[in-house]
C-alpha positions in Angstrom: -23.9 -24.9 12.7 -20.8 -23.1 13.4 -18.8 -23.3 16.7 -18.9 -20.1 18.8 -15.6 -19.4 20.5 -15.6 -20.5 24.4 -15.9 -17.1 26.2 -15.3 -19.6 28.9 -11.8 -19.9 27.7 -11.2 -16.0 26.5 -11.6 -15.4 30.3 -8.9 -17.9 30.9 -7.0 -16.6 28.2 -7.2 -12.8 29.9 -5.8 -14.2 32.8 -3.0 -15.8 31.3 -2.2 -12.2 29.4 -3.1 -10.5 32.7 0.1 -12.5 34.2 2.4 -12.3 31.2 2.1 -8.9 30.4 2.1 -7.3 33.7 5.1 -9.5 34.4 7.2 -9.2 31.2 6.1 -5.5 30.9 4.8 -2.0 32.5 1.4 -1.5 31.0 -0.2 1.9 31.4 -3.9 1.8 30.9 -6.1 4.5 30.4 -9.6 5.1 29.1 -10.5 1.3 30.1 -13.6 2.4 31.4 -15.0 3.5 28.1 -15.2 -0.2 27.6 -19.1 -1.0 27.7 -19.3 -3.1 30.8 -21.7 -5.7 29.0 -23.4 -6.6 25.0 -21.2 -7.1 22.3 -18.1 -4.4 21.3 -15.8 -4.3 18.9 -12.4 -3.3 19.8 -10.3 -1.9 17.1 -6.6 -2.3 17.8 -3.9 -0.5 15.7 -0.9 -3.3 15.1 2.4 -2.3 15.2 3.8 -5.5 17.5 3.1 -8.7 17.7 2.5 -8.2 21.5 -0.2 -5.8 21.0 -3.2 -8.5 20.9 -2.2 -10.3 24.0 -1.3 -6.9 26.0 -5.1 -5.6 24.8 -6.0 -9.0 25.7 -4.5 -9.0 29.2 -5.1 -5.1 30.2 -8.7 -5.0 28.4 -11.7 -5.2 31.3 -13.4 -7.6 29.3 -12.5 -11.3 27.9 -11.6 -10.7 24.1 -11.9 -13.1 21.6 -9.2 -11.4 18.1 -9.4 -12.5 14.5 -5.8 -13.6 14.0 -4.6 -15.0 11.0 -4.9 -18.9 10.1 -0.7 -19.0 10.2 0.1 -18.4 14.0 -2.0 -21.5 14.5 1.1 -23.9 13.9 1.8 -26.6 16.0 0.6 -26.5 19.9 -0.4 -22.8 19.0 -3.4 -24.0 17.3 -5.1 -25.9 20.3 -3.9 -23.7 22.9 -5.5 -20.5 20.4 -8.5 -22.5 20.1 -9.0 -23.0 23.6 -8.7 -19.7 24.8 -11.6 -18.6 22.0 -9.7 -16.7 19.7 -10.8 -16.8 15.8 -8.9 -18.4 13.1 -8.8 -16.5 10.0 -7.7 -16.9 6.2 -6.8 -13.6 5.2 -6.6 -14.5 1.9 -10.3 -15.6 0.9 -13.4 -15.2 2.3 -13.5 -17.0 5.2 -17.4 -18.1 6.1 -16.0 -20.1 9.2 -14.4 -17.3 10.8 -17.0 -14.8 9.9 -20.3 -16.8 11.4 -17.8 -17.4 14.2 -16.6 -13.4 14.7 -20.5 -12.5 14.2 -21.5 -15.3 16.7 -19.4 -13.8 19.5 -21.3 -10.6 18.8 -24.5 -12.2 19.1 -23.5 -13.6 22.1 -23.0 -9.9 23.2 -19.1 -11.0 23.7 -15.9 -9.0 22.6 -14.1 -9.1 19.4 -10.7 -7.8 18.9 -9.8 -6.8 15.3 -6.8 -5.1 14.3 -8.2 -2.9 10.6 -5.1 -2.9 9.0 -5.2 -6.4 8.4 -1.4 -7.0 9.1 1.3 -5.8 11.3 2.5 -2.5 10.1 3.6 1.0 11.0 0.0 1.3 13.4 -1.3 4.1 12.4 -4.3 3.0 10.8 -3.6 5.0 7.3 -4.8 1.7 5.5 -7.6 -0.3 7.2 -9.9 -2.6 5.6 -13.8 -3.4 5.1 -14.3 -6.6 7.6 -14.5 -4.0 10.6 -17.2 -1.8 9.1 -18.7 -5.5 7.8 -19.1 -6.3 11.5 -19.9 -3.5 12.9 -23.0 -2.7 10.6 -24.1 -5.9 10.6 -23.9 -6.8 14.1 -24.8 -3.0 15.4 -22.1 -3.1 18.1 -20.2 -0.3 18.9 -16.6 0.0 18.0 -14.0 0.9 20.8 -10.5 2.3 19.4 -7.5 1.0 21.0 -4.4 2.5 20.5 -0.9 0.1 21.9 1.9 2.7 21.7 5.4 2.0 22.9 5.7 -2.0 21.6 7.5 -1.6 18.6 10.3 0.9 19.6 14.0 -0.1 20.0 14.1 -3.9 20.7 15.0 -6.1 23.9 18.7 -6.6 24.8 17.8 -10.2 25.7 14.5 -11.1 22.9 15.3 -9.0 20.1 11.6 -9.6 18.9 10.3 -8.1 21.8 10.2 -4.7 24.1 12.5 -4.4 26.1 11.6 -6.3 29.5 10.3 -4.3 31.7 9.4 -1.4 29.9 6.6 0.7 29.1 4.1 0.2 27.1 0.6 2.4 27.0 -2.9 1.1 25.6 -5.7 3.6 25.4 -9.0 3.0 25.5 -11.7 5.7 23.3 -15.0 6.4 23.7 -17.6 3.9 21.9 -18.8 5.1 18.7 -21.5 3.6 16.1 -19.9 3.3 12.3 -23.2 2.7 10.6 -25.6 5.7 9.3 -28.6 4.2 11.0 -30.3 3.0 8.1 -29.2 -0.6 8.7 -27.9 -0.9 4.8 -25.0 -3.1 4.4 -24.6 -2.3 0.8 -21.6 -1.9 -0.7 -21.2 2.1 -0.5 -22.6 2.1 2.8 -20.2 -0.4 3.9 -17.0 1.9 1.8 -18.6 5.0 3.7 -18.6 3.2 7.1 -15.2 2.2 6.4 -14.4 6.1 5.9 -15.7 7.3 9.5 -14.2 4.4 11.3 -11.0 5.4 10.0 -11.6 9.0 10.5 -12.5 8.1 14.2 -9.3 5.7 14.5 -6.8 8.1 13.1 -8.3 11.0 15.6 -7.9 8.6 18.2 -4.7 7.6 17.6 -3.2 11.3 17.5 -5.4 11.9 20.8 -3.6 8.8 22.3 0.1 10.2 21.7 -1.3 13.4 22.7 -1.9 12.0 26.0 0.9 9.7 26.4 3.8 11.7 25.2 4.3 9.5 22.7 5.9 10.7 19.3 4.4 8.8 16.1 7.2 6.7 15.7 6.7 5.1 18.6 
């Protein structure tokens, strides 16, 4: 049987991001409230930064537990990730481990974090993969789009790898939305269409988000 991350230890892990990112940073939240207070959720998270999983992390209402790939878990990373129930995954193959894990924080009605692109990029979600439409259809939990604008803009004087200190960055929340057809398939062109409307939904998300925040796409 495989281990289910600790949702013990994603709360303490929301805490920690709760302190680091509202101390290193000016988060601006809005929509968090769109967040289904309880049962399991999928939040998709565009990835521009490496910040943006612990900012959703620390500014999302609920504990989160992300698929992040098997290579930040070098060194004390790897216990410290572990501990704080995130999911270690191999981007590469078809990880079993990480999926019975991702699907068993689901059934657990927890929170995963997934970012569809599968790798840090421009953010805009014009590429996203089929793992989210995998989970969503087979767990039947809603997806919640996230949007993190403002994190990969100029760099820090101080970290060049990071924001600049102090500065804004926004995360909006979207309204919960279903990415299966209601039949329950999971076939293969029901899992490529699913794939199709969650994107649709993302990318109208996303434009909504920098619509709202002032934000031009480049940032």
């Amino acid at each position: 049987m495989t281990d289910v991350p600790s949702m013990r230890g994603a709360e303490v892990g929301r805490r920690i991001g709760v302190g680091l990112m509202y101390g290193l940073w000016k988060p601006r939240v809005l929509g968090s409230w769109r967040v289904p207070a309880s049962g399991p959720v999928i939040l998709a998270v565009n990835h521009s930064h490496n910040i943006d999983g612990p900012m959703v992390m620390g500014v999302a209402p609920r504990p989160t537990h992300f698929l992040i790939k098997k290579e930040a878990f070098v060194g004390p990373l790897d216990p410290f990730l572990t501990g704080i129930g995130q999911v270690k995954v191999d981007r590469h193959s078809t990880d079993r481990t990480a999926i019975a894990r991702a699907l068993g924080v689901l059934e657990q009605g927890g929170v995963l974090g997934i970012f569809p692109e599968g790798t840090r990029g421009e953010g805009d979600f014009a590429s996203i993969r089929a793992g989210l439409a995998y989970f969503a259809v087979r767990s039947g939990a809603p997806i919640v789009p996230v949007a993190v604008l403002g994190s990969s803009g100029r760099p820090g004087r101080l970290i060049k790898a990071l924001p600049p200190l102090r500065s804004r960055v926004d995360v909006v929340f979207g309204d919960p939305f279903d990415a299966g057809d209601g039949s329950g398939r999971r076939t293969r062109k029901a899992l490529d269409e699913a794939t199709a409307r969650i994107q649709k939904q993302l990318t109208a998300h996303l434009e909504n988000a920098r619509r709202l925040t002032g934000r031009r796409a480049t940032l």
